[in-house]
C-alpha positions as CSV (number, residue, x, y, z in Angstrom):
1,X,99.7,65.6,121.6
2,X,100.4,62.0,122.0
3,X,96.6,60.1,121.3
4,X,93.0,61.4,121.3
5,X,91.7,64.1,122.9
6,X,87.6,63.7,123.6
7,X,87.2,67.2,124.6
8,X,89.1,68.8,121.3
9,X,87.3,67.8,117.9
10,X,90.7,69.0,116.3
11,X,92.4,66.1,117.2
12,X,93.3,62.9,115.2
13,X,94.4,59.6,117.0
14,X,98.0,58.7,117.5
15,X,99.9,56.8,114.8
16,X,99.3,53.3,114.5
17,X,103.2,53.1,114.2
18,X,104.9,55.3,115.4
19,X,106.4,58.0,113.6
20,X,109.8,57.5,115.3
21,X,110.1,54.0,114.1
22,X,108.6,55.1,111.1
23,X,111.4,57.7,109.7
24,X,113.8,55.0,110.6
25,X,112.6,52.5,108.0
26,X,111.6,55.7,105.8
27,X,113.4,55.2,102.0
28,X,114.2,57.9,99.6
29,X,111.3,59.2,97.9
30,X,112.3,58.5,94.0
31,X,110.8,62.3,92.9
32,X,111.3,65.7,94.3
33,X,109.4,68.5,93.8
34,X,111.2,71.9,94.4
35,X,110.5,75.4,93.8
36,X,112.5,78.7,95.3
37,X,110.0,81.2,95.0
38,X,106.9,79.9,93.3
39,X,108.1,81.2,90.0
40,X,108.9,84.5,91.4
41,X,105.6,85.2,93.3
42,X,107.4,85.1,96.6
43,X,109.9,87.4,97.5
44,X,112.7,85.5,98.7
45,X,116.0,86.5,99.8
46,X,118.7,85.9,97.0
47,X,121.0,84.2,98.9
48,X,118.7,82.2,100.5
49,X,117.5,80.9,96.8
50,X,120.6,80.0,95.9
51,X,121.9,77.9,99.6
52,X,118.2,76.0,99.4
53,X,118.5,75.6,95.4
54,X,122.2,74.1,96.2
55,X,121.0,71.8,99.2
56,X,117.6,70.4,97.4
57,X,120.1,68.8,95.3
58,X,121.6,66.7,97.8
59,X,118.8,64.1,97.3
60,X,120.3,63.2,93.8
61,X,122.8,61.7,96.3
62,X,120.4,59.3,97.3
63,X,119.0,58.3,93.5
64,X,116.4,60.8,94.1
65,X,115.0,63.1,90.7
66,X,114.6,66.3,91.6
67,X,112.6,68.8,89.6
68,X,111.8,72.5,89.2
69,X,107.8,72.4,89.9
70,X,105.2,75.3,91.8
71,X,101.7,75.0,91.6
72,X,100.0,78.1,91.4
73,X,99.3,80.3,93.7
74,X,96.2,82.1,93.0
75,X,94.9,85.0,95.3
76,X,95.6,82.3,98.0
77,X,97.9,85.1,100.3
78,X,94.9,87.1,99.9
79,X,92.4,84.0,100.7
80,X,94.8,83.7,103.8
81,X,94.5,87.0,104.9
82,X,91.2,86.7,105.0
83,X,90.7,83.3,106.9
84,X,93.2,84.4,109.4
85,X,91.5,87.8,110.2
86,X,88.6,86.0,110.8
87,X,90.4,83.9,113.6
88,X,91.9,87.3,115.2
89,X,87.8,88.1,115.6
90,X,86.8,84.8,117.3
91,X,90.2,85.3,119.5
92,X,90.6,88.8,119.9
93,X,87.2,90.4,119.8
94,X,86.4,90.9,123.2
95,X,90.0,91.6,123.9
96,X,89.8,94.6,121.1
97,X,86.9,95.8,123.2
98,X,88.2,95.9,127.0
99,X,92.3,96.0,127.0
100,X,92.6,97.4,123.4
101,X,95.7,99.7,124.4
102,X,97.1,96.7,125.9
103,X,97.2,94.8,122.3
104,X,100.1,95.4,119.6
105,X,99.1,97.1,116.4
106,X,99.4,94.3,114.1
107,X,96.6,92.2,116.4
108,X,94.5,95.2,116.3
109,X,95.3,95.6,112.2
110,X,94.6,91.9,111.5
111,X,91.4,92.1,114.1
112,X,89.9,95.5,112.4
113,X,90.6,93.5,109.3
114,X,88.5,90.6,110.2
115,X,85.6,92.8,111.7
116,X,85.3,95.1,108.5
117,X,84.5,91.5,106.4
118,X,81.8,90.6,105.0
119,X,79.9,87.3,104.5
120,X,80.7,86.9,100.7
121,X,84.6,88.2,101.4
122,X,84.8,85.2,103.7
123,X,83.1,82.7,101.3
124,X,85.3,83.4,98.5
125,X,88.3,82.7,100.7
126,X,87.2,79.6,101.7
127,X,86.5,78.9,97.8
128,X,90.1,80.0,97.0
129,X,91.3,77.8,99.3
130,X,89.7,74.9,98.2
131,X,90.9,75.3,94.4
132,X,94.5,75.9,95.7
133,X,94.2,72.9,97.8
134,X,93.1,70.9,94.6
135,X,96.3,72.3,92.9
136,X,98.8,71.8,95.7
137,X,97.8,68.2,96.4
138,X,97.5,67.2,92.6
139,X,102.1,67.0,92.2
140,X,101.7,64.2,94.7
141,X,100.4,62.2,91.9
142,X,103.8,62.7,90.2
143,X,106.5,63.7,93.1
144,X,106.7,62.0,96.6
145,X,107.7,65.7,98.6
146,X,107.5,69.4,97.6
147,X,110.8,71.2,98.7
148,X,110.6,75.3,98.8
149,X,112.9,77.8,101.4
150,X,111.1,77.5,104.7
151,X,111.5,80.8,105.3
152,X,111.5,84.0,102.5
153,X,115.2,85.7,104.9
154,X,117.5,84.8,106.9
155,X,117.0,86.3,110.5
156,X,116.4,89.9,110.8
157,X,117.1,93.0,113.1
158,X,114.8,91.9,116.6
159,X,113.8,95.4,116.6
160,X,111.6,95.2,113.3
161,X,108.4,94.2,113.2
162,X,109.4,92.6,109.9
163,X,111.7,92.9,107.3
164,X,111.0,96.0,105.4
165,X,112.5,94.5,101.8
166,X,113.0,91.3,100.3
167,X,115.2,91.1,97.2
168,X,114.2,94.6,96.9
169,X,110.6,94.4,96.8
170,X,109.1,96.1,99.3
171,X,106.5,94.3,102.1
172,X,103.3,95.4,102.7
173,X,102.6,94.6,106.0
174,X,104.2,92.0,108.5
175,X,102.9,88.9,107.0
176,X,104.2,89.9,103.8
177,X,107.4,87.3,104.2
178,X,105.0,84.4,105.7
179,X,103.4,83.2,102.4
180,X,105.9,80.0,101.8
181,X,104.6,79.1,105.7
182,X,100.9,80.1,105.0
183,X,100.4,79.2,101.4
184,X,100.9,75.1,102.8
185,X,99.0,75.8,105.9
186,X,95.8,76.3,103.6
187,X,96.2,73.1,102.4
188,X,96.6,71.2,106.2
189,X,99.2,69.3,104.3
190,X,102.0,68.7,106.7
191,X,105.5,70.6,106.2
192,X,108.5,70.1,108.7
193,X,111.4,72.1,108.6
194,X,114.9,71.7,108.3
195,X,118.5,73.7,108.4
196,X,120.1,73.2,104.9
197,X,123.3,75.8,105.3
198,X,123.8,79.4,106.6
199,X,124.3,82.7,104.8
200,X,127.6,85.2,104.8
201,X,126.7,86.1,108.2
202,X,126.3,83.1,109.7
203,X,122.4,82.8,109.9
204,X,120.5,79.6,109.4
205,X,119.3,78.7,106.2
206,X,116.7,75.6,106.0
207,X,113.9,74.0,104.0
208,X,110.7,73.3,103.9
209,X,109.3,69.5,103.3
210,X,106.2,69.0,102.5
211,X,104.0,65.6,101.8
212,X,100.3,64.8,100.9
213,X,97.3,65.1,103.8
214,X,98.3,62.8,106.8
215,X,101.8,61.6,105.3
216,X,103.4,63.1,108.0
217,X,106.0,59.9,107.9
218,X,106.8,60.8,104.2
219,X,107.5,64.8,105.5
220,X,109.5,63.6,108.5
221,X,111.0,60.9,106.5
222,X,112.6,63.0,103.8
223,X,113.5,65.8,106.4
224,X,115.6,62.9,108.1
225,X,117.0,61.6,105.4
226,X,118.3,65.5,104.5
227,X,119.8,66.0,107.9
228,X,121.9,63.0,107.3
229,X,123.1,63.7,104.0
230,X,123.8,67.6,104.8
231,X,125.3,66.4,108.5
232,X,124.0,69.5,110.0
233,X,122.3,67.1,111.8
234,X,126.4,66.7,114.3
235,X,125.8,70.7,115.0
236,X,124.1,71.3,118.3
237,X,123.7,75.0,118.6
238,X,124.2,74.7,122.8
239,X,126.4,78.0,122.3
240,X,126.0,81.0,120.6
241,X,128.4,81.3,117.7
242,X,130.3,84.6,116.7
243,X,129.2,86.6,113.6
244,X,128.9,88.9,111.8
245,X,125.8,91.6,112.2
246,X,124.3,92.3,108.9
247,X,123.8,96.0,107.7
């Protein structure tokens, strides 16, 4: 994780300076890019919205313009979908065929998925990709980071395989609350995330930072630069906190 790896050809060399001394130096980036829900394609809890919608504007604080902005989305939770099934074959296949009871449905789902695809199904996902990576990466001309919720809810019940409803639309299957997460992982732009508040019952809220291909220093940097205007950044959750369970 430190430096390059000969035997992985996924790996990129470490940082020339590194990132640590990097964020320290970091300055605010002059304009912010945030959107809550993609212009209402992604179901995202209300109150979530609304804490994350709040807390972007904390970078005003620091001379910072911040501006409504989502690039669209395409078909690329669908495109997703499809790439990631593909992976469940390469990992899973020969799982699926000797300890298949042993496997939880949604492995088998997303695996059954992948093996039922066809050539062209695969091609066009990669295609999508590409043109929603040409319109995700095209704001950095204007803004320095893209802001959004890092996650659609708060917490949820540890008995659910997901959350059955967001903001009373009603998910599909288990990745249904993942596209804010998998919409920026198509793009291998990199995203950090950070608490910006908590809801009525006391769950964490955060964000979601994201900056152009290998500007890791500009996500981390604005992350940093967050945490020490929202001072979440003095709680240490070492002990569980009382609160409230919600219906």
């Amino acid at each position: 994780m430190a430096g390059l790896c000969p035997h992985d050809p996924m790996m990129f060399d470490a940082p020339a300076l590194p990132f640590a001394e990097a964020v320290a130096a970091e300055r605010p980036p002059h304009r912010v890019a945030y959107t809550s829900d993609y212009g209402g394609r992604i179901p995202v809890d209300r109150e979530t919205r609304e804490i994350c919608t709040r807390a972007v504007h904390r970078f005003e604080e620091l001379g910072c313009i911040v501006e409504e902005y989502a690039p669209d989305l395409g078909a690329i939770d669908e495109a997703f979908m499809v790439l990631r099934s593909q992976h469940f074959v390469v990992d899973r296949e020969i799982q699926m065929q000797t300890h298949r009871e042993l496997l939880k449905p949604d492995i088998v789902w997303n695996t059954e998925k992948g093996l039922a695809q066809t050539p062209s199904r695969i091609a066009w996902a990669e295609r999508e990709r590409a043109a929603f990576f040409r319109r995700f990466v095209a704001k950095f001309d204007t803004y320095d980071i893209f802001v959004s919720p890092s996650v659609a809810t708060p917490a949820f019940d540890v008995n659910l395989r997901h959350p059955n409803h967001i903001d009373s639309r009603r998910l599909t299957d288990y990745m249904g609350a993942s596209t804010l997460n998998a919409a920026v992982t198509m793009t291998s732009c990199p995203a950090v995330a950070v608490p910006c508040g908590f809801d009525q019952y006391g769950r964490p809220v955060g964000l979601q930072v994201m900056a152009p291909v290998r500007g890791e220093v500009r996500a981390l940097g604005g992350a940093w630069l967050f945490e020490q205007l929202s001072g979440l950044d003095k709680l240490l959750p070492i002990d569980p906190r009382e609160g409230t369970v919600p219906p």
